[in-house]
Backbone bond lengths (Angstrom), bond angles and torsions (degrees), N, CA, C in turn:
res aa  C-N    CA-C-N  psi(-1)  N-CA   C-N-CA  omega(-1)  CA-C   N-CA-C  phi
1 X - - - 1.460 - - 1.533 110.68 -
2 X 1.337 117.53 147.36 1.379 125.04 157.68 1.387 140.45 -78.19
3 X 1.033 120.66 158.53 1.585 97.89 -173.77 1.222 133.09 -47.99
4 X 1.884 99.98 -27.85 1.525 105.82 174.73 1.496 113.55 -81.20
5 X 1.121 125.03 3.52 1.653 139.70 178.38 1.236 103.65 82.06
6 X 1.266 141.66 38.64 1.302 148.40 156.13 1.589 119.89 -96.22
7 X 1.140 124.99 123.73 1.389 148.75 168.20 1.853 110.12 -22.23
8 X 1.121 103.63 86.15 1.628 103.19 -179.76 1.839 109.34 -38.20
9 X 1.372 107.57 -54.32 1.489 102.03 -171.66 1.857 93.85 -132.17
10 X 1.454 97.43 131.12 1.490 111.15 -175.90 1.592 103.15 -94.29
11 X 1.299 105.53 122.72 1.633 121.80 177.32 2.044 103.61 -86.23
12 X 1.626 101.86 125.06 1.922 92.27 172.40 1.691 107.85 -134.77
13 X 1.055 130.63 109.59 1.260 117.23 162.95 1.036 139.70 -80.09
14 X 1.706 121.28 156.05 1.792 93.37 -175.05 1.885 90.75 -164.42
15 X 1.158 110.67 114.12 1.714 109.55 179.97 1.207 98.61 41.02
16 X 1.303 152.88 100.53 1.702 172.86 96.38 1.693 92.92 109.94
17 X 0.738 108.92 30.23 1.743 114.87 -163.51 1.757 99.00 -117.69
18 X 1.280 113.16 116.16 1.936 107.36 -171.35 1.781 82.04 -132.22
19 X 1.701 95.50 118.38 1.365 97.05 170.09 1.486 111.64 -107.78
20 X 1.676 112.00 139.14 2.032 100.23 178.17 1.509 95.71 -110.72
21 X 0.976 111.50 143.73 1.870 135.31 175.64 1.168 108.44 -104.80
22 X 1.349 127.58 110.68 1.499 118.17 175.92 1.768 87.67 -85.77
23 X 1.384 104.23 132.96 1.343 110.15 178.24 1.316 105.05 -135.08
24 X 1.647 111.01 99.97 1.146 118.78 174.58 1.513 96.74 -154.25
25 X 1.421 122.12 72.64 1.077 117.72 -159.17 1.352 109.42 -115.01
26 X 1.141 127.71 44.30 1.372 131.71 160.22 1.699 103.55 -119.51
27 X 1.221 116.53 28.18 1.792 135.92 -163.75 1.843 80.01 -141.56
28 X 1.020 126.64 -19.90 1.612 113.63 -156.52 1.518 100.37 71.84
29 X 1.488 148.57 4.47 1.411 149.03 150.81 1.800 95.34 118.48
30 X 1.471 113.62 23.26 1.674 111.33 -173.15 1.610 82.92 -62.61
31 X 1.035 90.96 158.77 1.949 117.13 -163.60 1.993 92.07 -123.72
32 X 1.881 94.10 110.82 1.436 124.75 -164.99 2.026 87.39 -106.06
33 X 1.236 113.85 157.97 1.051 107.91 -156.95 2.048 113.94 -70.78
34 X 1.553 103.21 -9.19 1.570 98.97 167.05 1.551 128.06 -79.40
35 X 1.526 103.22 -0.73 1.253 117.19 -179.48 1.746 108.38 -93.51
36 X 1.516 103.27 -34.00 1.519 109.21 167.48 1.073 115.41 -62.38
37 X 1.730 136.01 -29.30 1.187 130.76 -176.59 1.357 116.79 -104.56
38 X 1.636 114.35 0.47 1.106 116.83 161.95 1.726 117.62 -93.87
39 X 0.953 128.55 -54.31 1.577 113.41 132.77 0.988 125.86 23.07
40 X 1.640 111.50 -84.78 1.288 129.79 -153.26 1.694 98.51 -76.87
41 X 1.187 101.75 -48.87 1.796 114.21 174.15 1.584 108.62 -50.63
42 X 1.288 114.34 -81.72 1.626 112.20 169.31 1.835 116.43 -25.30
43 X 1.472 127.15 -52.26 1.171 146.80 -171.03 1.665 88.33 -43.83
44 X 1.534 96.97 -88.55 1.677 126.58 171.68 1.691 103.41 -7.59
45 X 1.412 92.89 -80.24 1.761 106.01 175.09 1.595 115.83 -35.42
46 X 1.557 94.34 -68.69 2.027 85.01 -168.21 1.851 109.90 -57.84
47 X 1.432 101.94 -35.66 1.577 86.32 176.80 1.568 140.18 -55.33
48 X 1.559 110.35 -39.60 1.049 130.23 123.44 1.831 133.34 5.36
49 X 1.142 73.52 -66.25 1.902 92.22 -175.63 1.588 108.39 -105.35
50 X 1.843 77.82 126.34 1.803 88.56 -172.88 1.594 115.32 -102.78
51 X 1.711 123.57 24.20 1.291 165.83 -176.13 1.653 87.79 -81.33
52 X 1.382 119.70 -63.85 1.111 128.85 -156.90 1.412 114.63 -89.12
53 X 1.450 123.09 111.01 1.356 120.93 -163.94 1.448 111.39 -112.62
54 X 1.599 124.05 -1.70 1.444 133.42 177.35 1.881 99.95 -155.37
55 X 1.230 96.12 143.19 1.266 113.52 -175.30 1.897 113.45 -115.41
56 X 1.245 129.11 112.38 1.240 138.14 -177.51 1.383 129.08 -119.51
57 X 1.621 103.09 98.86 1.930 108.10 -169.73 1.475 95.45 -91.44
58 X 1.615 112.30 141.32 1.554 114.58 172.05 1.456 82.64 -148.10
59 X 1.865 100.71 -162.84 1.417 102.34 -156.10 1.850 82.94 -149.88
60 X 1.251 115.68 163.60 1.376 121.66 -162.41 1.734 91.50 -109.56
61 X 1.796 97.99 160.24 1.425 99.92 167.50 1.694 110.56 61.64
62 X 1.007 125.59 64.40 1.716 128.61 -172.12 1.219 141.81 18.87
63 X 2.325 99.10 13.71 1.279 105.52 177.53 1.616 115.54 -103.73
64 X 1.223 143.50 179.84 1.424 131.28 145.18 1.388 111.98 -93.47
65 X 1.259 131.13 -39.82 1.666 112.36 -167.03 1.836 91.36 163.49
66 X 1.402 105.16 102.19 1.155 116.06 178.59 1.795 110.58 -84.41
67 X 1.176 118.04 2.90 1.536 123.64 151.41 1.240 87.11 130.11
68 X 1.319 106.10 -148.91 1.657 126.49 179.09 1.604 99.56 -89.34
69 X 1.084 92.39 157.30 1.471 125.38 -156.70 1.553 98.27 -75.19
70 X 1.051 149.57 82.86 1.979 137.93 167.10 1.438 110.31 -88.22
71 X 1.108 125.57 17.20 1.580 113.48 -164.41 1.634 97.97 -86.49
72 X 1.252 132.49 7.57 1.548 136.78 171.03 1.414 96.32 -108.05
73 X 0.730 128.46 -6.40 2.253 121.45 168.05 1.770 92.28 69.97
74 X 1.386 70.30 -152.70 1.817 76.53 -148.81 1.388 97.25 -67.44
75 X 1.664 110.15 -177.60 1.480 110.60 168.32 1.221 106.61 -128.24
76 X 1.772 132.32 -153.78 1.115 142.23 -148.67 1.228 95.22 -133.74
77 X 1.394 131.71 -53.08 1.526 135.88 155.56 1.542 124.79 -47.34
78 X 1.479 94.14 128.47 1.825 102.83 -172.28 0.960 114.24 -63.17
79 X 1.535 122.41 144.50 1.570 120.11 -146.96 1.772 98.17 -83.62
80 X 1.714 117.18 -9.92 1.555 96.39 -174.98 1.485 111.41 -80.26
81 X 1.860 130.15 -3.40 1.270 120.33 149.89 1.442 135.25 -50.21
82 X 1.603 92.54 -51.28 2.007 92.94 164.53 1.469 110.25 -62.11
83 X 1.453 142.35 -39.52 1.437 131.80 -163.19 1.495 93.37 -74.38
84 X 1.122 145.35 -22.93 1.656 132.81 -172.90 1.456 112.98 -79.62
85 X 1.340 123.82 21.64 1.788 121.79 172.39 1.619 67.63 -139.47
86 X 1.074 164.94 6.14 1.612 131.54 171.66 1.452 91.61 -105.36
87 X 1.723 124.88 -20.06 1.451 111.63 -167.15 1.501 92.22 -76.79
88 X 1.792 115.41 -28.52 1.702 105.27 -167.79 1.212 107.00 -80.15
89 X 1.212 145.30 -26.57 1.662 138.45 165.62 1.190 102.95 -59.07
90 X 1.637 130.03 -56.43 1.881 103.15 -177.25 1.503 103.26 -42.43
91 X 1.191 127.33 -67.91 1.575 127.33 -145.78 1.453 84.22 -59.82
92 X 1.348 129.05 -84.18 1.423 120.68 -167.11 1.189 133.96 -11.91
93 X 1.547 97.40 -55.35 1.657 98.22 176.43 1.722 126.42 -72.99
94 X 1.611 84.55 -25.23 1.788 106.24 -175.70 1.706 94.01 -71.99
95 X 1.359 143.08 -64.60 1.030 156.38 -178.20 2.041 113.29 -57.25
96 X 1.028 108.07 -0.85 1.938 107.04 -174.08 1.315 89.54 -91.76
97 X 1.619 103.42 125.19 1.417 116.21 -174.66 1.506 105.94 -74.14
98 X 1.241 135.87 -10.44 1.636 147.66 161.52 1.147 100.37 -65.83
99 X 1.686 109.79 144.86 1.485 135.69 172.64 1.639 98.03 -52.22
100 X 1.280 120.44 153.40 1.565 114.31 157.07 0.927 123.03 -142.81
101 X 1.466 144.21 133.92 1.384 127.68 -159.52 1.782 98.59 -146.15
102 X 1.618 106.45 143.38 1.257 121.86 -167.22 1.006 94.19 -94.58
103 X 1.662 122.47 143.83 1.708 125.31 162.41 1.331 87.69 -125.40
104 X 1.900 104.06 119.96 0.989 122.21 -176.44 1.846 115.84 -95.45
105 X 0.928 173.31 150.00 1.227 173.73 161.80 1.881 106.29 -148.30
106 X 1.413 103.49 131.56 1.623 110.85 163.44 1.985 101.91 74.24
107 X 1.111 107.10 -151.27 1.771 98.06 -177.94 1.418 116.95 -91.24
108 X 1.144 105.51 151.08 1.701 119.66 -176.48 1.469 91.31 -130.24
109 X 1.332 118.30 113.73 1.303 105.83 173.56 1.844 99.19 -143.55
110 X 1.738 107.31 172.11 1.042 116.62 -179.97 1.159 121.10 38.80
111 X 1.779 132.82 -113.39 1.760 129.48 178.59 1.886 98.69 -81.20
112 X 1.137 124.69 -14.05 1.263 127.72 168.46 1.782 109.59 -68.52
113 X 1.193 114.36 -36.95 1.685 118.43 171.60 1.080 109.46 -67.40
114 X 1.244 127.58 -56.22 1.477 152.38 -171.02 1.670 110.90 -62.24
115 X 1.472 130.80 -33.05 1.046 143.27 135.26 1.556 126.77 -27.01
116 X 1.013 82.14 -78.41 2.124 105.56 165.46 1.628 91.67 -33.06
117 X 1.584 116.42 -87.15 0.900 142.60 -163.89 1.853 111.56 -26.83
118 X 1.692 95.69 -61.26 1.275 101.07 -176.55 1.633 118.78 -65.57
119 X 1.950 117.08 11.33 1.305 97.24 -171.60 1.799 88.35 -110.65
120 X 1.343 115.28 171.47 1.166 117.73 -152.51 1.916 97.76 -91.16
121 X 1.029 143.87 -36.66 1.602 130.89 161.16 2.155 109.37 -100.94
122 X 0.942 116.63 168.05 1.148 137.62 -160.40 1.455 121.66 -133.79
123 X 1.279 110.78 78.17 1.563 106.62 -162.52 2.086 102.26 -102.51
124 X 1.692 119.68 106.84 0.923 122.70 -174.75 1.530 111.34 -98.80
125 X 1.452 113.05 152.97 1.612 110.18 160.75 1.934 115.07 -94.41
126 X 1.250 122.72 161.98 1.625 108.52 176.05 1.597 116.39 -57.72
127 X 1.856 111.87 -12.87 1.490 95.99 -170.16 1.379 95.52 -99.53
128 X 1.665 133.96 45.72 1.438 122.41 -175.12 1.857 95.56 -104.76
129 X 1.630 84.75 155.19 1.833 70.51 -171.49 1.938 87.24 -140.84
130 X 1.157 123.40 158.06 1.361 117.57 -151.22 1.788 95.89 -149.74
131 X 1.124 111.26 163.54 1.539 114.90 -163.24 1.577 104.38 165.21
132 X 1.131 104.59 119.81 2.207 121.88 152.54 0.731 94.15 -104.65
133 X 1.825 95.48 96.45 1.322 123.16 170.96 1.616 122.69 -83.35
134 X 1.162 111.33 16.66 1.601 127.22 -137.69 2.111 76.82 -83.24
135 X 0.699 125.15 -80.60 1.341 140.28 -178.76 1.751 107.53 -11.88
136 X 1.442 97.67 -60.46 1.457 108.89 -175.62 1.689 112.63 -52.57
137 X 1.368 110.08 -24.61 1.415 130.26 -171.82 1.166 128.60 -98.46
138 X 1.575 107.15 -4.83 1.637 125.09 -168.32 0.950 112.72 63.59
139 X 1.176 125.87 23.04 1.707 130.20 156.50 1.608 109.05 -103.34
140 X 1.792 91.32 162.87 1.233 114.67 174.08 1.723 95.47 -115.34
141 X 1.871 87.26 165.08 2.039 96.61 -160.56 1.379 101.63 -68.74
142 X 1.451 82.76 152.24 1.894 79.20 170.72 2.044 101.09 -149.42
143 X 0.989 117.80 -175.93 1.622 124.99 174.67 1.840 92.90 83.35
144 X 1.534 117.42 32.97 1.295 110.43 -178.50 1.794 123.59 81.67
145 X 0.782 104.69 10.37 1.705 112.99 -165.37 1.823 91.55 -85.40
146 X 1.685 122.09 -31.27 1.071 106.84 160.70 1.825 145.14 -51.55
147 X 1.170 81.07 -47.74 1.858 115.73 153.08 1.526 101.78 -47.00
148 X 1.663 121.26 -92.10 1.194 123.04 -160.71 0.916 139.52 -72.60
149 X 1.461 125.11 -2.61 1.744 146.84 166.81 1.191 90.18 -64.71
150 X 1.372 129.39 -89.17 1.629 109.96 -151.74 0.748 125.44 -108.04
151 X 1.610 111.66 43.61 1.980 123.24 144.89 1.317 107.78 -92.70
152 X 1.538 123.15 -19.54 1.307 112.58 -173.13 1.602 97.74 -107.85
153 X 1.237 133.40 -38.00 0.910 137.52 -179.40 1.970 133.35 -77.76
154 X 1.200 97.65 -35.73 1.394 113.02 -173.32 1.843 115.78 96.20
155 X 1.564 116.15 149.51 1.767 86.34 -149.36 1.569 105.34 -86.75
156 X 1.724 106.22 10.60 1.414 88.12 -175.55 2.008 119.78 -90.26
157 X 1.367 96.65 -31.20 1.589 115.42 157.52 1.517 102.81 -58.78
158 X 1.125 134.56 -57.13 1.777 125.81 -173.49 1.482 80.28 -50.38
159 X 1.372 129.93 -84.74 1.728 125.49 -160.97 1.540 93.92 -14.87
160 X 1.537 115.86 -67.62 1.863 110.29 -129.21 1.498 86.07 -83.51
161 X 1.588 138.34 9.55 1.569 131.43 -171.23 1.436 86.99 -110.06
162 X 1.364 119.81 -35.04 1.799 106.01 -172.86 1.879 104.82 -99.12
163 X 1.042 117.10 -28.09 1.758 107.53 162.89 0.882 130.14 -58.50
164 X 1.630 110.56 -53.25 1.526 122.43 -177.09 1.484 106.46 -81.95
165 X 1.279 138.77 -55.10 1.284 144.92 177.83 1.330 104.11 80.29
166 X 1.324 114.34 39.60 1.707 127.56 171.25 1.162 93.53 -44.49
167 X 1.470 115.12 159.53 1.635 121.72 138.06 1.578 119.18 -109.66
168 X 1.256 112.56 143.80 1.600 121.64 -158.24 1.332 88.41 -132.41
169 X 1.618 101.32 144.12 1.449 137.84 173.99 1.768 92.95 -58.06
170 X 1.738 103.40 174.12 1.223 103.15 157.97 1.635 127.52 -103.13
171 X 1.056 91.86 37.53 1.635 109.66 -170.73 1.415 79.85 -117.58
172 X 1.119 142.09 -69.50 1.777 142.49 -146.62 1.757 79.37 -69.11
173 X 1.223 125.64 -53.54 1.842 123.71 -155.50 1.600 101.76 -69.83
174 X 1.309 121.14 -16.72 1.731 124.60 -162.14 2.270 81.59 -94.92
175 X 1.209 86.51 -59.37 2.136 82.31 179.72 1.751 102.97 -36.95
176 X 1.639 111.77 -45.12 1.112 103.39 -173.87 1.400 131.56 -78.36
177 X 0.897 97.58 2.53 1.360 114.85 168.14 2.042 115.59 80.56
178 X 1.853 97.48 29.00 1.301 108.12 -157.53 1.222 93.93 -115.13
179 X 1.495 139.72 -7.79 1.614 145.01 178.80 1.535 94.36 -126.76
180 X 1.242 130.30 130.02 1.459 163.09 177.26 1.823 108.41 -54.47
181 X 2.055 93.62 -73.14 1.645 101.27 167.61 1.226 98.61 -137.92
182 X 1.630 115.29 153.25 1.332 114.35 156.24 1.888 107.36 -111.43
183 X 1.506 96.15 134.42 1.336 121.89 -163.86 1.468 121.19 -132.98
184 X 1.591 106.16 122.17 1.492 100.40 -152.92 1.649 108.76 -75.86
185 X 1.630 97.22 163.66 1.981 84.36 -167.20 1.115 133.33 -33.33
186 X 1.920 110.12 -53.72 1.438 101.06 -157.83 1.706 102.34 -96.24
187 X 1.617 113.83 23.53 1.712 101.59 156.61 1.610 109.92 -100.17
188 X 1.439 114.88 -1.89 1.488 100.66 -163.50 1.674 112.80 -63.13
189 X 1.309 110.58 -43.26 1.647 98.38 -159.30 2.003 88.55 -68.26
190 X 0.556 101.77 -23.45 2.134 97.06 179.31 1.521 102.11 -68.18
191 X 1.264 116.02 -35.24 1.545 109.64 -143.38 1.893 78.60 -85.54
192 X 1.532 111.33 -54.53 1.505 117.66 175.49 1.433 131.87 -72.82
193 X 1.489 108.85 30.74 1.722 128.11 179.01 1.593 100.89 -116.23
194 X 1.701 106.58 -42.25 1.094 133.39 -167.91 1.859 98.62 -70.87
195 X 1.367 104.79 -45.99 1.902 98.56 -170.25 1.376 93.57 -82.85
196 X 1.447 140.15 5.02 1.503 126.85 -152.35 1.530 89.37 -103.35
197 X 1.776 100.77 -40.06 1.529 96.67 -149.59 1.630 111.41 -85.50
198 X 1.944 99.71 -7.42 1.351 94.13 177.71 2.062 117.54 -83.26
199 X 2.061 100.17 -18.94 0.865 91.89 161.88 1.453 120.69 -58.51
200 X 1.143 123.72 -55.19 1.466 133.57 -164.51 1.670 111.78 -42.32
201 X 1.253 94.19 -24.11 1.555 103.27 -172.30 1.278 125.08 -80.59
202 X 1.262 112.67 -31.27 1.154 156.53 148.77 1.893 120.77 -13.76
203 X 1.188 138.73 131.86 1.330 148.95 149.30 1.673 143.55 -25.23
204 X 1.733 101.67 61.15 1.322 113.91 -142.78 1.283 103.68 -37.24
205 X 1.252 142.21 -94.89 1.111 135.55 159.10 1.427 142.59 -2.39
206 X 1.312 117.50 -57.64 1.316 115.03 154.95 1.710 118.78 -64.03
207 X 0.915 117.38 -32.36 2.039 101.29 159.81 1.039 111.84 -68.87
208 X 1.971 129.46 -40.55 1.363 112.81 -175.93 1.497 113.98 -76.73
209 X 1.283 126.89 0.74 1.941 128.96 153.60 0.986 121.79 -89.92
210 X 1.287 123.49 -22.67 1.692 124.46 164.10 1.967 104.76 -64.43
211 X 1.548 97.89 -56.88 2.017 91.60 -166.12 1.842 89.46 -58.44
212 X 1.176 126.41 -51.85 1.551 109.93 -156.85 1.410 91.12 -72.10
213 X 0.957 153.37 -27.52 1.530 141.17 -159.09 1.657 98.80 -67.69
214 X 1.958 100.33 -53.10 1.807 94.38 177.46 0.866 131.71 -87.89
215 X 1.663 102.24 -2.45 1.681 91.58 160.15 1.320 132.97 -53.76
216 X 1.560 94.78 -49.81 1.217 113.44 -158.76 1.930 99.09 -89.10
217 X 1.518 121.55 -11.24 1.198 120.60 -169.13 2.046 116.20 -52.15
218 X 1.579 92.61 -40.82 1.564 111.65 -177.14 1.578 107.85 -42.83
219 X 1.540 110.19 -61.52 1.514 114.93 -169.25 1.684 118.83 -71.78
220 X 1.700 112.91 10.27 1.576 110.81 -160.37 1.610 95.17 -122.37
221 X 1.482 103.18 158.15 1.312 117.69 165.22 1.447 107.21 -39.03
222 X 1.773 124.62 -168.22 1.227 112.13 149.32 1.670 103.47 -112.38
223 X 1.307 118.12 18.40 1.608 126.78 152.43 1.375 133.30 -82.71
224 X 1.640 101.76 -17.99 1.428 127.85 165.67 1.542 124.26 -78.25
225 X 1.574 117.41 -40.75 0.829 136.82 -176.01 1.782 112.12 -79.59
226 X 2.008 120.42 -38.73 0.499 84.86 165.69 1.698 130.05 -86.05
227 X 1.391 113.75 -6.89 1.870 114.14 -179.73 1.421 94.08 -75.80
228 X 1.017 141.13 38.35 1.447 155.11 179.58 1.647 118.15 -114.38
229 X 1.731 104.96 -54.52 1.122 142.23 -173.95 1.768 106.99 -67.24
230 X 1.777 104.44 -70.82 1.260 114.72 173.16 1.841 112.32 -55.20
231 X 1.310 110.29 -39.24 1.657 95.66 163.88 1.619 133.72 -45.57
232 X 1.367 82.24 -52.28 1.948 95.01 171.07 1.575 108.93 -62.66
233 X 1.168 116.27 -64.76 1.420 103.11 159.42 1.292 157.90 13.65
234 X 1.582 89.39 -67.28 1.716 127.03 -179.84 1.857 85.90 -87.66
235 X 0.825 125.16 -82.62 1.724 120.87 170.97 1.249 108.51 -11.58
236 X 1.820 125.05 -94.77 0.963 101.89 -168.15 1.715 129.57 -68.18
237 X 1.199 120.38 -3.51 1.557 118.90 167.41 1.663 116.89 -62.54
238 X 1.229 121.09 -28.30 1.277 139.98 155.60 1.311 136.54 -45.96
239 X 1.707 106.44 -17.37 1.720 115.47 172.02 1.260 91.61 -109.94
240 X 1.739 95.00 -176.36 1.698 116.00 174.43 1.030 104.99 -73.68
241 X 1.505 117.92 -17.69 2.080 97.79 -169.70 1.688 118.69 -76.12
242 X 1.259 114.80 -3.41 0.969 100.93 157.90 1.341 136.12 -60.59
243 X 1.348 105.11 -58.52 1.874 139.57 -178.98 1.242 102.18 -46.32
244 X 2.061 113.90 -42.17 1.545 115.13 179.35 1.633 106.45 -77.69
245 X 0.849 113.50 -37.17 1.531 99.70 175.96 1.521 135.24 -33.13
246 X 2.049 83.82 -61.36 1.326 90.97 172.93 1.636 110.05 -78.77
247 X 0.768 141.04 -16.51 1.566 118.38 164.25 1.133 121.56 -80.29
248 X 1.173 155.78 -20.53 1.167 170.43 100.16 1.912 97.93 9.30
249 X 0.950 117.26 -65.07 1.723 118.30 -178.24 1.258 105.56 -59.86
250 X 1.307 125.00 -41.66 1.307 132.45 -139.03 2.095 82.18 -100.96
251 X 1.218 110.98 -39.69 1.379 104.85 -179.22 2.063 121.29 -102.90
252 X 1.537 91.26 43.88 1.215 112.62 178.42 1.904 111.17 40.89
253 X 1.169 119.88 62.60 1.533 96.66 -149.07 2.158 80.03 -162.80
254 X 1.323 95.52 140.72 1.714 98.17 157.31 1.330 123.39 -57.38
255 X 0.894 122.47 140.25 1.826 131.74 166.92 1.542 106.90 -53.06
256 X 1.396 129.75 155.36 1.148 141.26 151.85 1.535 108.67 -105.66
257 X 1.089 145.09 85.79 1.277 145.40 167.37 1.440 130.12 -71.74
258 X 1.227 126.40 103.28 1.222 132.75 175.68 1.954 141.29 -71.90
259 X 1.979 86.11 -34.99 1.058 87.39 -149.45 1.770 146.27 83.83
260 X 1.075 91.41 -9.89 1.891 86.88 173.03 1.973 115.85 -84.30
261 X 1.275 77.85 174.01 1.311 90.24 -172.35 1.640 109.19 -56.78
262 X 1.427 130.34 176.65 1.629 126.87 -175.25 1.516 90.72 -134.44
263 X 1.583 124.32 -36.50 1.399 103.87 168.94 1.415 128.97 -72.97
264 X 1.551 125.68 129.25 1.586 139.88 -145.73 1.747 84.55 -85.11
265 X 1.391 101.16 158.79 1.590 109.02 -141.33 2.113 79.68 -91.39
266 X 1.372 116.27 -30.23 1.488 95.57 -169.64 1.656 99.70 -80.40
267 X 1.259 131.23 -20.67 1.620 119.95 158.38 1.755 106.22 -30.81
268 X 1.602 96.20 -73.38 2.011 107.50 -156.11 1.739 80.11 -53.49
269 X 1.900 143.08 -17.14 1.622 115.12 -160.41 1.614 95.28 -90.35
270 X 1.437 91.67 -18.56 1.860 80.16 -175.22 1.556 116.02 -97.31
271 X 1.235 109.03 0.45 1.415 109.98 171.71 1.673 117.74 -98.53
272 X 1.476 107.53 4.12 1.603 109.88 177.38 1.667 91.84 96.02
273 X 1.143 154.61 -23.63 1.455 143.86 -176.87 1.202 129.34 -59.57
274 X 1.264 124.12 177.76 1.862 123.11 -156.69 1.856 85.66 -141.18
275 X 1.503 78.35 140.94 1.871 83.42 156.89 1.750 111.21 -87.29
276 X 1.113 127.43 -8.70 1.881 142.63 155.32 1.992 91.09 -0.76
């Protein structure tokens, strides 16, 4: 809770679809340290939960996340205690085997960009405006933005976004290949119900081996990547969504994808196995 007794970050579900609202929007949604640990808690939770088949961070009041919170100045505590709940939300969000997609509206700046950043599509409106602001502040990036600038960007553009600490339209961030779509206001929540629900529909498993495969594809050989590939493979051949696929094609008709297992449970009793 906030001081005013309002819910730092609002949890909504809807058909495998879990949206979080940082709602602190008289901050523009800057993230004060109960919002970092609520975050991190929510994060924890949806991964957890296999209910939840797409994950959706937005921001309340027409902002996304005006960064971390400084309006209390400095403190007395060394700042690498506060960075150890911002280092566990990058991984969290970077690590949720669910699709995740940012709906950006109003400013995204600094660990509020970097947020955005860390979810895997990027859904912007034209009035979103974006900035690593870290510079302007005498800081250097943090919430992973070191990491994610120049894999998505290339490292000489990451330089001129973390030196200069411009702020860019969401038209300049979509060229950069750092916003997914830009979508004018009053189609976004349709346009981002519409990409959620086809994830949702989607091959639990086989999306959660596709996102870790590219995550992780950048840092590997391409001998690594592929004994990487054939692992996932063997995974998803192992559920029903395969089996539904092909019947599903073959019977002119969408897939129902579940995700469960394909080996029949008295096989795993006679082979010594656990449903664990």
């Amino acid at each position: 809770m906030s001081g005013s007794g309002e819910q730092v970050l609002l949890t909504h579900d809807s058909d495998g679809v879990r949206t979080l609202t940082l709602n602190r929007p008289h901050r523009r949604n800057a993230i004060d340290d109960e919002l970092w640990r609520s975050l991190r808690d929510a994060l924890t939770a949806a991964g957890n939960d296999r209910d939840v088949r797409v994950l959706v961070v937005t921001g309340a009041g027409g902002a996304f996340c005006s960064g971390a919170d400084i309006s209390g100045g400095l403190r007395t505590e060394h700042p690498t205690y506060r960075m150890r709940v911002l280092s566990e939300v990058a991984l969290l969000l970077h690590e949720l085997p669910m699709p995740t997609v940012a709906k950006v509206t109003g400013v995204a700046v600094g660990a509020g960009w970097n947020l955005a950043l860390g979810c895997d599509l990027v859904v912007a409106t034209p009035s979103a405006r974006f900035s690593q602001i870290f510079a302007r502040r005498g800081l250097s990036l943090d919430l992973g933005g070191s990491w994610l600038l120049p894999k998505l960007v290339g490292l000489q553009q990451a330089k001129r976004l973390a030196l200069l600490a411009e702020t860019i339209d969401a038209e300049q961030a979509r060229a950069l290949n750092l916003v997914t779509w830009v979508v004018p206001d009053d189609e976004v929540e349709a346009f981002t119900d519409g990409v959620c629900a086809r994830l949702a529909s989607g091959a639990p498993v086989a999306l959660a081996q596709n996102k870790a495969l590219l995550n992780e594809g950048a840092d590997r050989t391409l001998r690594d990547a592929l004994a990487a590939e054939a692992r996932a493979q063997a995974v998803n051949f192992a559920t029903c969504d395969v089996a539904e696929a092909y019947a599903a094609y073959a019977d002119r008709r969408d897939p129902k994808f579940t995700g469960a297992w394909a080996v029949p449970v008295g096989d795993r009793a006679r082979r010594g196995g656990s449903d664990a």
